[in-house]
C-alpha positions as CSV (number, residue, x, y, z in Angstrom):
1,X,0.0,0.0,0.0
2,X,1.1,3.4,-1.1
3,X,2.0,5.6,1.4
4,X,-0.9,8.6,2.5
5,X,0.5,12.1,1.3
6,X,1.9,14.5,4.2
7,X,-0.4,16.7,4.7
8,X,0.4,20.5,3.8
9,X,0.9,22.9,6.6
10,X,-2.1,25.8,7.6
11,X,-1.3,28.5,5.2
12,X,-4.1,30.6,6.9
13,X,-6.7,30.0,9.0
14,X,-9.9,32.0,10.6
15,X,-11.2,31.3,13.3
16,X,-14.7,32.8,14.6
17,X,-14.8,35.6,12.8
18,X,-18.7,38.1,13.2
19,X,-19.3,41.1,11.6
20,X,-22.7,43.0,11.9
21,X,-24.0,46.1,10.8
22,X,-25.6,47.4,13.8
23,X,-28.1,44.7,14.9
24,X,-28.1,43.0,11.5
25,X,-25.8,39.9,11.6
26,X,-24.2,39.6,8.1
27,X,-21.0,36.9,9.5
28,X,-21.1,34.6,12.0
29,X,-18.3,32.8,13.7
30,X,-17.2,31.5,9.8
31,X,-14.0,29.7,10.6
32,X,-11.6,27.7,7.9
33,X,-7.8,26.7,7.2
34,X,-6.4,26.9,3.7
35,X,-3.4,24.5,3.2
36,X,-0.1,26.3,1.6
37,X,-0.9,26.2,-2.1
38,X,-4.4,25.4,-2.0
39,X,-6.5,27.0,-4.6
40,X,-9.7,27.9,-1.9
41,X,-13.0,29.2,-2.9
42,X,-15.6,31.1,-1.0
43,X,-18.7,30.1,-2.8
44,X,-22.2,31.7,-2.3
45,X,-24.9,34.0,-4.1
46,X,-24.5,38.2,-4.5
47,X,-25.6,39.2,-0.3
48,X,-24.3,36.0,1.6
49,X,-21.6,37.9,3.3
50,X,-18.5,37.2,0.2
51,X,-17.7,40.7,0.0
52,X,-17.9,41.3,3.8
53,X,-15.6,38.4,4.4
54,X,-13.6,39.1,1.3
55,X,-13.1,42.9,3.1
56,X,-12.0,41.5,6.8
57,X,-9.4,39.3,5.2
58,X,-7.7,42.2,3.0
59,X,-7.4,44.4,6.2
60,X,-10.5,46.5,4.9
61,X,-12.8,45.9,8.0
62,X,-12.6,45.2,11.3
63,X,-14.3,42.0,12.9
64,X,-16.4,42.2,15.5
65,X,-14.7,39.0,16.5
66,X,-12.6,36.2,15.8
67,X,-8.9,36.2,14.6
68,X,-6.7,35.5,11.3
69,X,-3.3,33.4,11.4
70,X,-1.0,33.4,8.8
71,X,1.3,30.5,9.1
72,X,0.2,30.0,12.8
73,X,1.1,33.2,13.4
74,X,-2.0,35.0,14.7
75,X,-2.4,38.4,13.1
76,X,-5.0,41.3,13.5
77,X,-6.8,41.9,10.8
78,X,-5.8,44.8,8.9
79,X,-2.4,44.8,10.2
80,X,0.2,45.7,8.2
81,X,2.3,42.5,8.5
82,X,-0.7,40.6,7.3
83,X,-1.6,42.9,4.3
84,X,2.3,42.8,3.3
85,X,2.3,39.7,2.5
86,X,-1.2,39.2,0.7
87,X,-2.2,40.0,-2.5
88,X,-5.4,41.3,-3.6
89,X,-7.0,42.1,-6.3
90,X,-10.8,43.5,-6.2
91,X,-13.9,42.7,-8.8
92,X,-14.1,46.4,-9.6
93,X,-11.1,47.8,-11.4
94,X,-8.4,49.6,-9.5
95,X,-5.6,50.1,-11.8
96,X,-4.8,53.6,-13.3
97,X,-6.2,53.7,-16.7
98,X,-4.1,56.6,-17.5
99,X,-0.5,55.0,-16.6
100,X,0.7,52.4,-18.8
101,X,0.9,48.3,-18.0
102,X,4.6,48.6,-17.0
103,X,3.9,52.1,-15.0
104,X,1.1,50.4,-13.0
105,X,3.2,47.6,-12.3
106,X,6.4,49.6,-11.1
107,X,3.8,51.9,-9.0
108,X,2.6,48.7,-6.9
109,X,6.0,47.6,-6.4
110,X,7.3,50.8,-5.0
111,X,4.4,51.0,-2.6
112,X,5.6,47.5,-1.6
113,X,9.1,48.8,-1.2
114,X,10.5,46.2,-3.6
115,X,14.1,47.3,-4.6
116,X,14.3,48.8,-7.6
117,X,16.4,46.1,-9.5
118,X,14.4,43.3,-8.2
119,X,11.3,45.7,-9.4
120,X,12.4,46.1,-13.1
121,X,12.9,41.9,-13.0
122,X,9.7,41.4,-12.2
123,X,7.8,43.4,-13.5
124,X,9.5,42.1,-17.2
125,X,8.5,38.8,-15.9
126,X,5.3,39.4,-15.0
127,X,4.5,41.1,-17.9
128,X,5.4,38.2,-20.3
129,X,3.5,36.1,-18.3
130,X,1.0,37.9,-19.0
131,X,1.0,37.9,-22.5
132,X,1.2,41.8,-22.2
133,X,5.4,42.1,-22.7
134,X,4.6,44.1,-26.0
135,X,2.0,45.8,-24.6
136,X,3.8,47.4,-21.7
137,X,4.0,50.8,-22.5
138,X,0.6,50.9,-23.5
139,X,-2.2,52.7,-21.0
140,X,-4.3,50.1,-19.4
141,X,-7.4,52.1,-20.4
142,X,-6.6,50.7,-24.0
143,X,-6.4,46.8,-23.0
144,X,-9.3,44.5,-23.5
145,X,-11.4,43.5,-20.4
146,X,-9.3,40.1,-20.5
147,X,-5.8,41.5,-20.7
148,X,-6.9,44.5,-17.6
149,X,-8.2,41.6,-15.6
150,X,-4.3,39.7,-16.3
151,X,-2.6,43.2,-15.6
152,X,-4.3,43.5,-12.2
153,X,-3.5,39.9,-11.5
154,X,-0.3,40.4,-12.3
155,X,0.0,43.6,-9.9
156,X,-1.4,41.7,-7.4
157,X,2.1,39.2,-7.9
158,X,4.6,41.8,-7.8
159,X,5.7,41.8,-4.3
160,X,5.9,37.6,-4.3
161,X,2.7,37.5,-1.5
162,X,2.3,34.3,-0.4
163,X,-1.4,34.3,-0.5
164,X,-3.1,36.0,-3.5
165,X,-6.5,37.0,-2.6
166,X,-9.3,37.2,-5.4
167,X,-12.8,38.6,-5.9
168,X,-15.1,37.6,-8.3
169,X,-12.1,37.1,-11.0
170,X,-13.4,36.6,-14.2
171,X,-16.5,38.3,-13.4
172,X,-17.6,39.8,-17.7
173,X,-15.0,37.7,-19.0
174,X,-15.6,35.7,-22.0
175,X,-14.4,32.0,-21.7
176,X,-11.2,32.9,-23.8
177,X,-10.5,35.4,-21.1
178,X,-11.6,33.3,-18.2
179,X,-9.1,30.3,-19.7
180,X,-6.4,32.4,-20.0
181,X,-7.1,33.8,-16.3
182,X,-7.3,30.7,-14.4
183,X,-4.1,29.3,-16.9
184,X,-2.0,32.3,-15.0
185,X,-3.3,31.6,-11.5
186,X,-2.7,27.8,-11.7
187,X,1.0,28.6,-13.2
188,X,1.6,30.9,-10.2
189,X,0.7,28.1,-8.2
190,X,3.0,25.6,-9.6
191,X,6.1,28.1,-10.1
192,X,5.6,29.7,-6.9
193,X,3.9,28.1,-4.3
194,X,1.1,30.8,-4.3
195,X,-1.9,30.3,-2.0
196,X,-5.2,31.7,-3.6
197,X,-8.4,32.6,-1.8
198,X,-11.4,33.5,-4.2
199,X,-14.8,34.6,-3.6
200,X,-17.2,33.8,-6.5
201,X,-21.2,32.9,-7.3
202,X,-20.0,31.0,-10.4
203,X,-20.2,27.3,-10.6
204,X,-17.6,27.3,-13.2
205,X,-15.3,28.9,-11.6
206,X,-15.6,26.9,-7.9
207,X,-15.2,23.8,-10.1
208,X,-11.3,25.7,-10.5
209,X,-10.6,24.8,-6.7
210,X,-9.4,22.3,-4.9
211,X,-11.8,23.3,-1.6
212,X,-14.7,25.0,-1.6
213,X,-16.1,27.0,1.5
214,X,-20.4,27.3,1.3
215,X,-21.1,30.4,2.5
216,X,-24.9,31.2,2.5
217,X,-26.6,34.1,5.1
218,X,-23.5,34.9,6.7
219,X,-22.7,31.3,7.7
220,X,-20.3,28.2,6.5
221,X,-22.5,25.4,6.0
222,X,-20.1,22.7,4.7
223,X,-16.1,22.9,3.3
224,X,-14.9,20.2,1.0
225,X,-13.6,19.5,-2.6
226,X,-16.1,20.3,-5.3
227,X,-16.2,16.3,-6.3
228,X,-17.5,15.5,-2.4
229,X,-20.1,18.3,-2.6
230,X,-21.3,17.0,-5.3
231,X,-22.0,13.6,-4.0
232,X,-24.5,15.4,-1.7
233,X,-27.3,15.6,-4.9
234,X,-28.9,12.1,-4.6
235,X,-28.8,11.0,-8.5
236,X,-29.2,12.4,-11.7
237,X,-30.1,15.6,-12.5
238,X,-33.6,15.7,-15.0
239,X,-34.3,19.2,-16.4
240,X,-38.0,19.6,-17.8
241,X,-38.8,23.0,-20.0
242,X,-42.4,23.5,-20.2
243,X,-45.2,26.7,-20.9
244,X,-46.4,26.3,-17.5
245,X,-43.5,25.1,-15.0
246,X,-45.3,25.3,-11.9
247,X,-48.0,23.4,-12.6
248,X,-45.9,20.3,-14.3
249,X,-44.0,20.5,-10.8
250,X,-47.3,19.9,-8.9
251,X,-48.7,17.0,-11.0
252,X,-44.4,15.4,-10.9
253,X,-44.0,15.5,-7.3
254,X,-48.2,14.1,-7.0
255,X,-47.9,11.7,-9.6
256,X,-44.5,10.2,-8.9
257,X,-43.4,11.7,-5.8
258,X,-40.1,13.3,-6.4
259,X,-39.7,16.2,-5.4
260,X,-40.1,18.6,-8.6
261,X,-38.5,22.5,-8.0
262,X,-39.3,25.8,-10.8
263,X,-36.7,26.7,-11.9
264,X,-35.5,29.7,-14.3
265,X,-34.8,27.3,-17.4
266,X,-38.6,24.7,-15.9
267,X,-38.7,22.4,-13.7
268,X,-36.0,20.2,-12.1
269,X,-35.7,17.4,-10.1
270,X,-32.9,14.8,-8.9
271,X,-33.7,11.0,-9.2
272,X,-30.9,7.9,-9.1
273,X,-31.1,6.0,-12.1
274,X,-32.8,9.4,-13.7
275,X,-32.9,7.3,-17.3
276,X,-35.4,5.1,-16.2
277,X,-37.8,8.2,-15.3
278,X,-37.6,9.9,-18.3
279,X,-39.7,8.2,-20.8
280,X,-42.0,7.6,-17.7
281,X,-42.0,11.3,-17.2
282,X,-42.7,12.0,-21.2
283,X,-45.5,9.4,-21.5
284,X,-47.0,11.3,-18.2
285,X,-48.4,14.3,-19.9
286,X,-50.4,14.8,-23.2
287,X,-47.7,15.4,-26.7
288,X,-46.7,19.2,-26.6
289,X,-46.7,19.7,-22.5
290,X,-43.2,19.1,-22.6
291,X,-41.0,21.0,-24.6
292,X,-37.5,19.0,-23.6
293,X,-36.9,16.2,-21.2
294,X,-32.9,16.3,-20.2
295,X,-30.8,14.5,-18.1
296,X,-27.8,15.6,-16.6
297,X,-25.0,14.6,-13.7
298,X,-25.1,17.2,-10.5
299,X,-23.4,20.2,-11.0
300,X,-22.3,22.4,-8.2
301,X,-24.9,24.9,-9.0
302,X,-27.6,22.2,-7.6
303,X,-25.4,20.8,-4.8
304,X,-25.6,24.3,-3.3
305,X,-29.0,24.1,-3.5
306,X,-29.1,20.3,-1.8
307,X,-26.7,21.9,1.2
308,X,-28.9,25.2,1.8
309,X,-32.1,24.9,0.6
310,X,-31.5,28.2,-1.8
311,X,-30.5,28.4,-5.3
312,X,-26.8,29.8,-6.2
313,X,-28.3,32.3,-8.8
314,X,-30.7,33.7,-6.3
315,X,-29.8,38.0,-5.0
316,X,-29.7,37.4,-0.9
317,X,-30.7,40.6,1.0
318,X,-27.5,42.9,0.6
């Protein structure tokens, strides 16, 4: 038998970490450890708190309690010894649109107090990593929405942090964009050891990450691999489009009781061995009730909806 892999050491860790606005609870006590070089997603729907704990993290707010370590070195948050060695970049765009690729580079590594040798190195290297060497003296108002999303990745690098954190990354990218995004990240990962922390409401994106965190109203309700979460949908996946959703949802659930939900796209349910319920399903209801009977494996889209009872897709209170 093969010996178990070591296991890797707590890159950082949270531990009971609250934050309301006034008497309005919007965190509570979410605590989690992500492993050196882990690729860790916080995963939950616009108004679950991302943005709240993506802002205590990156030394933006204060908790109301609970405490960060960075590794196992307890830290407050917002402290400048934490925020030195994180990197962040934001879903809105913070670079200067007016200073050029290399310009907005150079400027991040001087606030970092990088020497200036080491500075011109990276920057170079970073750049070309990029794909953006022979656009470096271009302003970054000129780049595509792709390349400005690479550029503020790679100012995000520039002072070697050993966690990069991200939110909502390829948020308006198209999927040539978002490929070439996550192909950066993951070569960061492999060249340098780079821990990354993400918060994102796209299923396509969690899929990215090793470990996924569910966050929903303020609260982590389960924290493991995408694969094991997953698991938690019992069966198949059967999506039904129809002219009137809610009703074909009744007579399902009456008629052959699984549970049947509406859903923006019909109806949808989960059933093991979902291919023997179809044609029962079709031979149900009279020709042209059903416009399309598919089946489909879980996706992580409907095992958030298994774990807390909400769909992914769905605007929380802000």
């Amino acid at each position: 038998m093969a010996d178990a892999p070591e296991p890797r050491a707590a890159r950082l860790e949270s531990r009971g970490i609250a934050f309301r606005y006034g008497e309005r609870r919007v965190l509570e006590d979410v605590s989690f450890t992500v492993a050196a070089g882990e690729i860790f997603g916080i995963l939950g729907p616009n108004g679950a708190g991302k943005s709240t704990l993506f802002a205590i993290l990156a030394g933006l707010r204060r908790p109301g309690a609970g405490t960060l370590s960075l590794d196992g070195e307890i830290l407050r948050p917002g402290s400048r010894e934490l925020r030195a060695r994180l990197g962040v970049a934001f879903q809105d765009p913070s670079l200067d649109p007016k200073l050029t690729c290399e310009e907005n580079l150079r400027l991040a590594a001087q606030l970092h107090r990088v020497p200036r040798a080491e500075s011109r190195r990276r920057c170079e290297a970073l750049l070309a990593a990029a794909g953006l060497a022979e656009r470096a003296r271009d302003p970054a108002e000129r780049l595509s929405g792709g390349l400005r999303r690479r550029l503020e990745l790679a100012r995000a690098l520039v002072h070697r942090p050993s966690v990069l954190l991200v939110d909502e990354p390829t948020s308006g990218l198209d999927a040539a964009a978002f490929r070439a995004w996550w192909a950066a990240v993951e070569a960061a990962r492999r060249d340098d050891g780079l821990t990354v922390i993400l918060a994102t409401h796209r299923p396509d994106e969690a899929e990215r990450c090793d470990r996924l965190a569910v966050l929903a109203r303020g609260r982590i309700v389960a924290c493991d691999a995408p694969d094991a979460l997953r698991a938690r949908v019992s069966g198949d996946v059967i999506e039904i489009e129809a002219e009137e959703p809610a009703a074909v949802a009744v007579e399902i659930s009456r008629r052959f009781g699984v549970p049947a939900r509406v859903t923006e796209r019909g109806v949808a349910l989960e059933r093991s061995r979902g291919h023997e319920l179809v044609p029962r399903l079709v031979e149900a209801f009279p020709a042209g009730r059903l416009r399309s009977v598919s089946l489909r494996p879980p996706a992580l889209s409907d095992a958030f909806l298994a774990i807390t009872g909400e769909a992914l897709d769905r605007e929380e209170d802000a």
